[in-house]
C-alpha positions in Angstrom: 109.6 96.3 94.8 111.6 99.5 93.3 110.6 103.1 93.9 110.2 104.7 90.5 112.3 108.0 89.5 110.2 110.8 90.6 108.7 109.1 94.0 108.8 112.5 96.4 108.0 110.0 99.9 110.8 110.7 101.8 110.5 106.8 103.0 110.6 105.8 99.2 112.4 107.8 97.4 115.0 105.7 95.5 114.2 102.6 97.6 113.6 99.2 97.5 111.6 97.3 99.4 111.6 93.8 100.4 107.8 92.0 101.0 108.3 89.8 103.8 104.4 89.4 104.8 101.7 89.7 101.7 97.8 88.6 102.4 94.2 89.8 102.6 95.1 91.9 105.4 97.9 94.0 102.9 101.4 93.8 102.6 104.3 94.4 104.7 107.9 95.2 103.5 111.1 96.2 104.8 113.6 99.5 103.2 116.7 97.7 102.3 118.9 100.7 101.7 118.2 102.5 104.3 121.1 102.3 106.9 121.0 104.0 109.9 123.8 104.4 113.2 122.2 102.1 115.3 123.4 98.8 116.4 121.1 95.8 117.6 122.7 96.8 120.8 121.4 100.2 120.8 118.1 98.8 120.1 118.0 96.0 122.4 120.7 96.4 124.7 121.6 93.4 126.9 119.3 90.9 124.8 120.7 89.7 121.3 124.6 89.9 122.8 125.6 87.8 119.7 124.1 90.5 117.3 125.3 93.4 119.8 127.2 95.3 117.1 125.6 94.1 113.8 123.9 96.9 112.0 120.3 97.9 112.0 118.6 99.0 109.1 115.8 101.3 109.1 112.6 99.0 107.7 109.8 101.8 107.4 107.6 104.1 109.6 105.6 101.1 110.7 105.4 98.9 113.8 106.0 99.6 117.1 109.7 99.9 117.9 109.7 96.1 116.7 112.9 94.2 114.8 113.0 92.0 112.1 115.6 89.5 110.9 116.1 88.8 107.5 118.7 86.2 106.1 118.9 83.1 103.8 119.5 80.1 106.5 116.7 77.8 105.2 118.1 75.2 107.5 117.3 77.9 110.5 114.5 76.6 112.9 111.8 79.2 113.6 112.7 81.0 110.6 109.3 81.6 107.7 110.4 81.8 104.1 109.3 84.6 102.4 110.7 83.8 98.9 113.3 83.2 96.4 115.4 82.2 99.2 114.9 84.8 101.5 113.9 83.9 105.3 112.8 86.4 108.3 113.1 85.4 112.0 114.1 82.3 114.2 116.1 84.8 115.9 116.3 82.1 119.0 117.7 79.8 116.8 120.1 82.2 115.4 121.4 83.6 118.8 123.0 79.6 119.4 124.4 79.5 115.9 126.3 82.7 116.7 127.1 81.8 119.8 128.5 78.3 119.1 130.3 79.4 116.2 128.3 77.6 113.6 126.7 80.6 111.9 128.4 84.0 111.3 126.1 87.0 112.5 127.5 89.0 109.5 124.9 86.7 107.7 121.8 88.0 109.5 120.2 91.5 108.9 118.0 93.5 111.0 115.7 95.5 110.6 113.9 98.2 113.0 110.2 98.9 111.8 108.8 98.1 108.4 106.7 99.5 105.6 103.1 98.9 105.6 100.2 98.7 102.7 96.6 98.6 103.3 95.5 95.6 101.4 95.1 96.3 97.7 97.1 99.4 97.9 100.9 98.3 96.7 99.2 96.8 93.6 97.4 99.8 93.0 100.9 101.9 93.4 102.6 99.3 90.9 99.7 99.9 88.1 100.1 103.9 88.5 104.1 103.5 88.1 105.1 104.6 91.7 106.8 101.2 92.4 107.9 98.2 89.7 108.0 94.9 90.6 111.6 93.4 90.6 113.5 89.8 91.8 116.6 90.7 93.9 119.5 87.6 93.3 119.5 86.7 97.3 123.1 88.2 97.1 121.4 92.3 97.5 119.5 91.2 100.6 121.6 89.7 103.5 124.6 90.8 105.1 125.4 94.3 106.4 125.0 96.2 103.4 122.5 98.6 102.3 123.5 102.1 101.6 121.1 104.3 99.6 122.9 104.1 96.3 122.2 100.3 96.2 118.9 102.0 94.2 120.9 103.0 91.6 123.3 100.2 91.2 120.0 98.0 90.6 118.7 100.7 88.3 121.5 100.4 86.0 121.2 97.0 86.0 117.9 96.6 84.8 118.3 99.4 82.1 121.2 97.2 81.1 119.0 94.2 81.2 116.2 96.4 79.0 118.5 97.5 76.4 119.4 93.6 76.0 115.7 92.8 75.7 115.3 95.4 73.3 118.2 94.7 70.7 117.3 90.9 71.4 114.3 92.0 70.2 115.4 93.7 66.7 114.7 97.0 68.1 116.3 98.7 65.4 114.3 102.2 65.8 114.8 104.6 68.5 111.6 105.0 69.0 110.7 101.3 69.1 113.7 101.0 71.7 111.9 104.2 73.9 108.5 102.4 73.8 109.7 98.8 74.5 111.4 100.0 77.2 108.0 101.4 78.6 106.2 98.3 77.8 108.8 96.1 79.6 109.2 98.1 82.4 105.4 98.0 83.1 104.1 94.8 81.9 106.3 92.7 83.0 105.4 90.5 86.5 109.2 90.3 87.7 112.6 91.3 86.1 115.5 89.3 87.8 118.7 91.5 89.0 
């Protein structure tokens, strides 16, 4: 999901979040542009040696002091697909792909904490306009990327995408372009980026 313009959480303003865990019991995401200093290193020192300097990322305010590692190695054992793509953990199975050479760390992204939603909630924020739902191209999610203006980058591309829709559309009137741009931007289930 996207943070909506005007979203005054300092965890969510002009971020996007990626739902790696979504049941009865809520949903769980993690920040993707939120970079921080840290190295896995720093975090674990001594334990993921293969991962020692890749970056962490700072997921959310929520767990406790826990990792998670995001990538797109379907062939990865361990690993749980959690869409379009897009894997979280087998980190065992990750540390003897690094380490034999078959699998660049670069590849892998980690995470420290995550975003949580009590169950029911992140719809609820979606309907009210705090947060759209959007499909990230696998290519925004892995490797050791994520600086805060990646918001804005994906911003632009869906207004470009919306202004496409529009004049595919025969939205010849301004006005008819301002309010199909509303419409779109709420009622659609996923726009691709």
């Amino acid at each position: 999901v996207m943070s909506e313009p005007g979203n005054f959480d300092h965890y969510f303003l002009e971020s996007l979040v990626l739902i790696v865990q979504h049941d009865e019991r809520g949903t769980k995401g993690v920040l993707l542009n939120h970079g921080t200093p840290w190295t896995v290193e720093d975090l674990a020192p001594g334990q993921l040696e293969q991962f020692a300097a890749s970056s962490v990322f700072l997921g959310g305010d929520a767990g406790r002091d826990t990792m998670i590692m995001v990538h797109g190695e379907e062939m990865l054992p361990g690993a749980e697909e959690i869409g379009n793509g897009a894997y979280k953990g087998g980190v065992s199975s990750a540390v003897k792909a690094v380490a034999a050479g078959a699998l660049p760390a670069e590849r892998l992204k980690f995470f420290y904490k995550s975003v949580e939603f009590l169950p029911n909630a992140l719809a609820l924020q979606i309907e009210s306009g705090v947060f759209r739902v959007i499909e990230l191209s696998p290519a925004w999610l892995f490797g050791q990327n994520g600086q805060r203006s990646m918001w804005q980058d994906v911003r632009k591309k869906l207004e470009r995408a919306e202004s496409r829709e529009i004049r595919a559309k025969g939205g010849s009137r301004l006005e008819e372009g301002l309010g199909a741009a509303g419409e779109i931007g709420r009622a659609s289930c996923r726009e691709r980026v």
